[in-house]
N, C-alpha and C positions, 0 to 999 in steps of 0.2 A: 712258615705256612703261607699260604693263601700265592704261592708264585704261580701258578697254574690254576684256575677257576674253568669249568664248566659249569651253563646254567640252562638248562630247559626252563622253556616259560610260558606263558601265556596268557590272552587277556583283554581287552576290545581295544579295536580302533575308529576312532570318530574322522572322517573324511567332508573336509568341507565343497561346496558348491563354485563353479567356473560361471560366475554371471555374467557371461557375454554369449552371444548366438544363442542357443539351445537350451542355457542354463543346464550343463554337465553334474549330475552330482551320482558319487560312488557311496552305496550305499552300506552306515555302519554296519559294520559285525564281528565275529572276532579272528583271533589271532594268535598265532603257537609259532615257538621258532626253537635256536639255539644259538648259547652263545658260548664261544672259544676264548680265553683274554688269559697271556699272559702279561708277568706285571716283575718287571726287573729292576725296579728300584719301588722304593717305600712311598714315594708318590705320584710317579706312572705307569700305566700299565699301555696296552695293546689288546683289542678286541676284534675280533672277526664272526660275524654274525650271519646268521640268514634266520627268514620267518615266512610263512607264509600265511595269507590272509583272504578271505573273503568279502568279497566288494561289488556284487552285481552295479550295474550303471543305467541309471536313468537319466531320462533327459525330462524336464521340466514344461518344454513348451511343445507345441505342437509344430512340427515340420512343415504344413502345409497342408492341403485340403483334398479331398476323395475327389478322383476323376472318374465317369461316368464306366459304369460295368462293374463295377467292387459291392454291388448289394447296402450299401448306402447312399443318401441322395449328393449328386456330383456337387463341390463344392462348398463340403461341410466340415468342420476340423478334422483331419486324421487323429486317433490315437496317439499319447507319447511313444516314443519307441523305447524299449528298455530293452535287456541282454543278461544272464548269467554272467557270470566274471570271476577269476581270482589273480591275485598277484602276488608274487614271488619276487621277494626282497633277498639284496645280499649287499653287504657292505665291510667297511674296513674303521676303527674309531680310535682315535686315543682315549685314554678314561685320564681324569686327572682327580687324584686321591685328596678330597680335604684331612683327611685325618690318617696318620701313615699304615702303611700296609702291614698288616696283622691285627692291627684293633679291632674289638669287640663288635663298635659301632661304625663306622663307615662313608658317612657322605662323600659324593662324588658328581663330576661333571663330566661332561662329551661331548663332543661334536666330530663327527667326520664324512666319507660320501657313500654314498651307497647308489646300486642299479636297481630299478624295478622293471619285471617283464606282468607286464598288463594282458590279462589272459582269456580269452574268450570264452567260454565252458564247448565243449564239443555239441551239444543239441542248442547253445545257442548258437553258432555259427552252421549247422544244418537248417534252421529255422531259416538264417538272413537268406539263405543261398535257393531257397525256394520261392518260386514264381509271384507267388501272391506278394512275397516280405521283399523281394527282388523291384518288382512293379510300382510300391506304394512309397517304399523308403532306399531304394537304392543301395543295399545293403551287401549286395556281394560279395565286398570283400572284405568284407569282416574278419578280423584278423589279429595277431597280437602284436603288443605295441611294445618296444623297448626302450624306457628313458633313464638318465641318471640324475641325481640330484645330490641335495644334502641332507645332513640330519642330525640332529643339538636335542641335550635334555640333560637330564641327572637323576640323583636318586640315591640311595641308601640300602648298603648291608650290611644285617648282624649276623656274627660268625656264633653258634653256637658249640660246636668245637673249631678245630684245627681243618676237620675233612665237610662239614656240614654246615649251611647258612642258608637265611633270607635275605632277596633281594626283592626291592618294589624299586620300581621308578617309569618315569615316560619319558616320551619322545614326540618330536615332531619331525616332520617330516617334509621338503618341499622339493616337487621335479615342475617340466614341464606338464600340461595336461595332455593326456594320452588322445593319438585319435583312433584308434583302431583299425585305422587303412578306409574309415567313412570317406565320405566326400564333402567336400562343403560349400558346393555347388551342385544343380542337377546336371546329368552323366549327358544327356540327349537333350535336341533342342523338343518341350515337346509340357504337355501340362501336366507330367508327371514330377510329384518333387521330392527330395531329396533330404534324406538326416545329415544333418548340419554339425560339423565340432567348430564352429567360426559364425560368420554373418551371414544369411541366409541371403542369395541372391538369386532372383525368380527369373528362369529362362525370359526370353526375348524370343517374339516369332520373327 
C-alpha cells in the first residue's frame, strides 16, 4: 500500500509583510490544491503539487500626495494602493518518511522548490489601466509576476485503510517579493507619484 497517494486539500495561508518601500503585504486567505507523490522505498517518497491561493496585495504606506485637479486638496496623502490577486503555485518535493511506508501513523518531513505566478484579478488590472488610477499611482502596467523559490515543512498521516487516509501538515514558503511590472520610481518627470515595490524616490524638477 500506500506506493501511489493522491491528496486534495485545503486550508489558510498566512503571508507575512515586505517592510521595506511601501510595506508589501499579501493578504491572508485560503487555499486548495493537489497533491501527486509517489513513494518507492519505505522511507522516501516523491511529490509534485500545485495549489492555488487567494492573496489580494496591499500596500501599507502611502505612495505620495494628491496633485492638484483629483477633487482632493493638492498635497494631501494619497490613499494606499491595493489590488485583487491570486497565485498559483506548483512545485516538485521529496518527502522523507519518519516511520516506514504503510504504517498506520506517519510523520514526515520536506522540502523542495516550487514556482509561483502572482496574479493580478482581470478588474484589478482594468482598474490600474484607467486614467484617474493611471494619473495618481502609475499603475499601468500591472501585471503578473513570476518567481521561484523554496519550500520545507512536514506533517502527519493516518491510513485508515489501504486505499483511504488523513493528512494534516504545513508549509512555508519563501520566493522573491513580487513586483507586478509597478514601478519604483515615478514614470515622468513631473509631481505626479508613483507605487513603489522598493524606495520611494521623488522626481527632481
Amino acid at each position: 500500500p500506500d506506493i501511489v497517494e493522491i491528496c486534495a486539500f485545503g486550508g489558510i495561508q498566512t503571508n507575512g509583510e515586505v517592510l521595506r518601500g511601501l510595506t508589501t503585504k499579501l493578504v491572508d486567505g485560503g487555499v486548495a490544491g493537489l497533491r501527486i507523490a509517489y513513494n518507492p522505498t519505505k522511507w522516501m517518497g516523491l511529490e509534485l503539487w500545485a495549489d492555488y491561493a487567494q492573496a489580494n496585495v496591499e500596500f501599507k504606506t502611502s505612495s505620495g500626495v494628491y496633485p492638484a485637479g483629483f477633487g482632493a486638496a493638492a498635497g494631501s496623502p494619497l490613499p494606499t494602493y491595493s489590488f485583487g490577486a491570486r497565485n498559483f503555485y506548483f512545485g516538485l518535493n521529496p518527502v522523507f518518511n519518519l516511520r516506514p511506508r504503510g504504517s498506520k501513523f506517519q510523520p514526515y518531513l520536506t522540502a523542495g522548490v516550487f514556482g509561483v505566478q502572482f496574479t493580478p484579478t482581470n478588474a484589478a488590472e482594468t482598474l490600474a489601466r484607467s486614467a484617474t488610477q493611471q494619473a495618481l499611482y502609475a499603475s499601468g502596467n500591472l501585471n503578473d509576476n513570476l518567481q521561484v523559490g523554496i519550500n520545507y515543512g512536514g506533517g502527519v498521516k493516518w491510513h485508515f485503510s489501504d486505499h483511504v487516509g488523513l493528512r494534516i501538515d504545513a508549509r512555508g514558503f519563501w520566493s522573491r517579493n513580487p513586483t507586478y511590472d509597478l514601478p519604483n520610481y515615478p514614470d515622468v518627470i513631473a509631481t505626479t507619484p508613483a507605487v513603489t515595490t522598493g524606495i520611494y524616490i521623488p522626481a527632481k524638477d
